[in-house]
C-alpha positions as CSV (number, residue, x, y, z in Angstrom):
1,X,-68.8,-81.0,-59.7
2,X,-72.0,-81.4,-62.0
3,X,-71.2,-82.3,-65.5
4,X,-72.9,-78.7,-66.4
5,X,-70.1,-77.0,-63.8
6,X,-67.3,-79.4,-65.7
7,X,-68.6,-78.0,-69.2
8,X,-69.0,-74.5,-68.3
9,X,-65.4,-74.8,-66.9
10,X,-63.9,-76.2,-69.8
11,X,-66.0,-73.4,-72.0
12,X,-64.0,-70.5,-70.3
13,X,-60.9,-72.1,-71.7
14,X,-62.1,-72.2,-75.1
15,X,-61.4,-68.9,-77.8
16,X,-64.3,-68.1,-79.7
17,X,-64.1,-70.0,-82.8
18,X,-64.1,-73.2,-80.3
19,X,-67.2,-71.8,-78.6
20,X,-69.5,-72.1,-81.6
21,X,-68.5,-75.2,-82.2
22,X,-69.6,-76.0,-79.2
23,X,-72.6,-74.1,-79.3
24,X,-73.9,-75.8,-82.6
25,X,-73.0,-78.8,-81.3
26,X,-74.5,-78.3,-78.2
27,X,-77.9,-76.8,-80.2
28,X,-77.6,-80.4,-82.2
29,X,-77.7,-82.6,-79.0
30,X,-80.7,-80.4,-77.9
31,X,-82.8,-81.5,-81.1
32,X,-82.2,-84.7,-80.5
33,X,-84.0,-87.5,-78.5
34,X,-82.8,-88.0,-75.1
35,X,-80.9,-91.1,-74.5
36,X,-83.6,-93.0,-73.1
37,X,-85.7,-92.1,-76.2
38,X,-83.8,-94.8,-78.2
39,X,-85.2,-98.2,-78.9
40,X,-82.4,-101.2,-79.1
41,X,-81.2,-102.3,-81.9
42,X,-83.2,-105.6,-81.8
43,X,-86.6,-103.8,-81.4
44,X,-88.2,-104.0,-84.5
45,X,-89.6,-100.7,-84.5
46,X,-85.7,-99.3,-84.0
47,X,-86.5,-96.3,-87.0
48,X,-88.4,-93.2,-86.3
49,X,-91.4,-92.9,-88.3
50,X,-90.3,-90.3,-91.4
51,X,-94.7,-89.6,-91.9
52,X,-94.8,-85.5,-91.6
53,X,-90.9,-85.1,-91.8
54,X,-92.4,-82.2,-94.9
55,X,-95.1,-80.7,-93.0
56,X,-93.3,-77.7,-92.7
57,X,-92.8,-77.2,-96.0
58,X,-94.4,-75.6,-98.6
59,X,-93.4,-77.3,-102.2
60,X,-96.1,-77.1,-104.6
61,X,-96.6,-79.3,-107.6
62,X,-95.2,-76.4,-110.6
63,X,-91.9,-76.4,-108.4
64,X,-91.8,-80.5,-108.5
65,X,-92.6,-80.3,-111.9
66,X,-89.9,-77.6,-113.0
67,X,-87.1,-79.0,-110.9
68,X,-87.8,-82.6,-112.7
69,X,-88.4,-81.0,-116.7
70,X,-84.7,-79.8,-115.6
71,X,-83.4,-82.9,-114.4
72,X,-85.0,-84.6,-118.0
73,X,-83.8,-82.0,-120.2
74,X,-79.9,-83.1,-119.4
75,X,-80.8,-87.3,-119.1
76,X,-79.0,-88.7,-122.0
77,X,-81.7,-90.8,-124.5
78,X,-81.1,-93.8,-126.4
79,X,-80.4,-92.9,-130.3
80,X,-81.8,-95.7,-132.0
């Protein structure tokens, strides 16, 4: 039995809740790297590269600037 057979058997078991559990989990492994993909732990280039992790989204500068005037506005100052 393939270990696809084996999951597919074990899914049929499973009430639905379980099954998107399974699902999501299943959609997780799918984004990530394949096993092989993974450098050891002693390779010194062991971390994927975070350059263009953003690329897909669409911030502008006025949204930066807002969401930081709001983080300001609460920052406690120094009464001297």
């Amino acid at each position: 039995m393939t270990a696809k057979q084996a999951l597919i058997q074990l899914a049929d078991k499973l009430p639905d809740e379980r099954l998107r559990e399974l699902v999501n989990f299943a959609q997780f492994l799918a984004s990530q790297p394949a096993a092989a993909d993974h450098r050891s732990v002693g390779d010194k280039h062991a971390h994927r590269s975070l350059l263009g992790i953003w690329k897909d989204c669409s911030i502008s500068d006025e949204e930066i600037s807002e969401v930081r005037r709001k983080m300001w506005e609460t920052f406690p100052r120094e009464v001297g």
